[in-house]
C-alpha positions in Angstrom: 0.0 0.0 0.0 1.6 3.6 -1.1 0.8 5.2 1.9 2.3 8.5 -0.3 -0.8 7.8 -2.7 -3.5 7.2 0.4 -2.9 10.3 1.8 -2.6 12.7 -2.1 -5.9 10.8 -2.7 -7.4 12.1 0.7 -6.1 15.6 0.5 -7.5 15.7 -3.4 -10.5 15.9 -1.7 -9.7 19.1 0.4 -7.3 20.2 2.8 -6.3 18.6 5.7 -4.0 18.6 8.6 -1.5 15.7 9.7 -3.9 13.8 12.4 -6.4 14.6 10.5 -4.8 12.9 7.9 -4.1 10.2 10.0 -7.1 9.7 11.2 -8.9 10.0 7.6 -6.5 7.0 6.7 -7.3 4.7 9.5 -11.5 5.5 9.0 -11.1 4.8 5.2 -9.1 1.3 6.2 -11.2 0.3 8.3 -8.4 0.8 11.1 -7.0 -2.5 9.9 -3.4 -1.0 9.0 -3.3 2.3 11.7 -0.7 4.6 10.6 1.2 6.7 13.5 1.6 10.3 12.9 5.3 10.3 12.2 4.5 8.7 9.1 2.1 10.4 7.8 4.3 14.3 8.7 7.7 12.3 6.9 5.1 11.5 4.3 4.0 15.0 3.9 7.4 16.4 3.9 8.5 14.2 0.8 5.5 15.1 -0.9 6.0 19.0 -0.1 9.4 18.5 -1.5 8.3 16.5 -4.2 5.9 19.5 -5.6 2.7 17.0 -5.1 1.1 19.2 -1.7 1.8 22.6 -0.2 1.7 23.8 3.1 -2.0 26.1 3.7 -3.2 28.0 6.3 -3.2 27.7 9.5 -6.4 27.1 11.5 -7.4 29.1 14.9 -5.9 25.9 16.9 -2.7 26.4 15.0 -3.1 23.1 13.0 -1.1 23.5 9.7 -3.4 22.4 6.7 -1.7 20.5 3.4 -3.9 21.0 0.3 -2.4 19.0 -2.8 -0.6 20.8 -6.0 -1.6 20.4 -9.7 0.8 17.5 -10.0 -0.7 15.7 -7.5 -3.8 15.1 -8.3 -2.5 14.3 -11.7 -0.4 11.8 -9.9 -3.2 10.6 -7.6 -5.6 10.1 -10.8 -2.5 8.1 -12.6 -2.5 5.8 -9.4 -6.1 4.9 -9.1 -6.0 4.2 -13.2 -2.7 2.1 -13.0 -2.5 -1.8 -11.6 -0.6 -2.3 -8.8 1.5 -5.2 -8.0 0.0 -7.2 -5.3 3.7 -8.3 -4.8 5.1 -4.9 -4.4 6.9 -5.1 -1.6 10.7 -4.9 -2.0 10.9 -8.8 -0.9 9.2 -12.0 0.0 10.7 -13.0 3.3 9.2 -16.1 3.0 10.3 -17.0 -0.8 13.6 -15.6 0.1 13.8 -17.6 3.7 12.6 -21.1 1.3 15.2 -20.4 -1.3 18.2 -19.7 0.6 16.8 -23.3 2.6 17.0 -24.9 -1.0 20.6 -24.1 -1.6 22.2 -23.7 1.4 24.2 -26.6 2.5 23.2 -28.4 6.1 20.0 -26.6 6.0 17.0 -29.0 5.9 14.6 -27.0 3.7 11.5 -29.4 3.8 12.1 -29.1 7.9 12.3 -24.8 6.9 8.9 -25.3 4.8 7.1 -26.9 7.6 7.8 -24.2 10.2 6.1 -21.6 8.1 3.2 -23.9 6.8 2.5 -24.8 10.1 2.6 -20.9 10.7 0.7 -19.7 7.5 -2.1 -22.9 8.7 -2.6 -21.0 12.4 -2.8 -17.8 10.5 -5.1 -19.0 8.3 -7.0 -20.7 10.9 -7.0 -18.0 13.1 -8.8 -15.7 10.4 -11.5 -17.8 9.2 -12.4 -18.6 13.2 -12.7 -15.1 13.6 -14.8 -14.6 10.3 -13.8 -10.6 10.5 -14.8 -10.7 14.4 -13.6 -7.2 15.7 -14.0 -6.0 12.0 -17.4 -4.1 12.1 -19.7 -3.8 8.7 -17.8 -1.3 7.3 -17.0 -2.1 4.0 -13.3 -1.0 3.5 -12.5 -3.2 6.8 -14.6 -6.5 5.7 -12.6 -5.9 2.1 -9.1 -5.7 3.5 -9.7 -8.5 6.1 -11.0 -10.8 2.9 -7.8 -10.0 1.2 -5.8 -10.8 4.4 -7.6 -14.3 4.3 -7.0 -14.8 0.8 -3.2 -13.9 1.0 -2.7 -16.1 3.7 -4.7 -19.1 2.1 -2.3 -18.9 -0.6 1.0 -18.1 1.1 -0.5 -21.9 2.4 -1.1 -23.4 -1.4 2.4 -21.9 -2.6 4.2 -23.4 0.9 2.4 -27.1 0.6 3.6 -27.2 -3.8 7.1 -25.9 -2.5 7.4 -29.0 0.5 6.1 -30.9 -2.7 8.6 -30.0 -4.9 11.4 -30.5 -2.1 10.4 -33.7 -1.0 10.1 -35.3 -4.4 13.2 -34.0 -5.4 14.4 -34.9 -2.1 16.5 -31.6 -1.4 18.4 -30.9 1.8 19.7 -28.3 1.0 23.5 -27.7 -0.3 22.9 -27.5 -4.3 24.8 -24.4 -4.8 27.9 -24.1 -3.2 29.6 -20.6 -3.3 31.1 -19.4 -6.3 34.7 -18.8 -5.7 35.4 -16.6 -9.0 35.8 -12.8 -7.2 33.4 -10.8 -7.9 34.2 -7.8 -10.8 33.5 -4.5 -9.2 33.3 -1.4 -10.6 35.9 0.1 -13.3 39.2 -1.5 -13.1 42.5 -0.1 -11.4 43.9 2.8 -13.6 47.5 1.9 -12.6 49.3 5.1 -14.6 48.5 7.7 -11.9 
């Protein structure tokens, strides 16, 4: 989630100040991710600096509204008309965590696998018992806890065909031992000066 788009897609829709924002964000989640206010004035800071918002005026409480420039509504109307990558995030800890188990030698990766099946399982188990308990009618909250659910039921499909995969090929790990050749880096040694 671009918490940078959340909150230029809040402020498009008037001026607002930081817990404000804040507490727009949370409402429109359904409270399921709460943001703490540090993020959300670093957020507005790169946005000021970025050209997207501009500092306003300041109410008779001395709260410091952010309304949103030009270029970022353009930028909030490119977001919500672009797909995003469900897999966005800069890693899988998981994939990683099962691949390094793969190749690493000593490392028994079907053993790895299990730990965070049985994990995904209880996490999975744990949301359907609760059906959304604690998650009131509101519609953004019942949609991200569905996608929660859904995530986690297939982190569990992907973890049981990797243990597959592993125990048919009967991997322990220890297929790719470390490359010796040293590494080129960068331009090499100008040895005339």
């Amino acid at each position: 989630m671009s918490i940078r788009h959340a909150l230029l897609a809040i402020l498009d829709q008037g001026p607002c100040y930081g817990n404000q924002l804040r507490a727009e964000y949370n409402r429109r989640t359904g409270d399921t991710w709460p943001l703490n206010v540090g993020q959300i004035y670093t957020t507005l800071d790169r946005l000021e600096r970025d050209g997207l918002v501009r500092t306003g005026d300041r109410d008779a409480q001395g709260h410091l509204f952010y309304e949103i420039s030009p270029a970022g509504t353009l930028e909030v109307a490119e977001w919500f008309a672009s797909p995003v990558d469900g897999q966005s995030q800069s890693r899988d800890d998981v994939a990683t965590l099962v691949a390094l188990a793969v190749t690493l030698p000593g490392v028994d990766a079907a053993a790895v696998i299990r730990v965070q099946l049985e994990a995904a399982d209880a996490r999975v188990a744990f949301l359907s018992d609760s059906g959304g308990e604690g998650v009131d009618d509101a519609l953004p909250a019942s949609i991200i806890f569905d996608a929660r659910l859904g995530a986690a039921r297939a982190e569990v499909s992907w973890l049981r065909a990797a243990l597959d995969r592993v125990t048919t090929a009967g991997i322990s790990g220890g297929k790719f031992p470390l490359d010796t050749a040293v590494p080129r880096r960068g331009r090499p040694r100008n040895d005339a000066s």
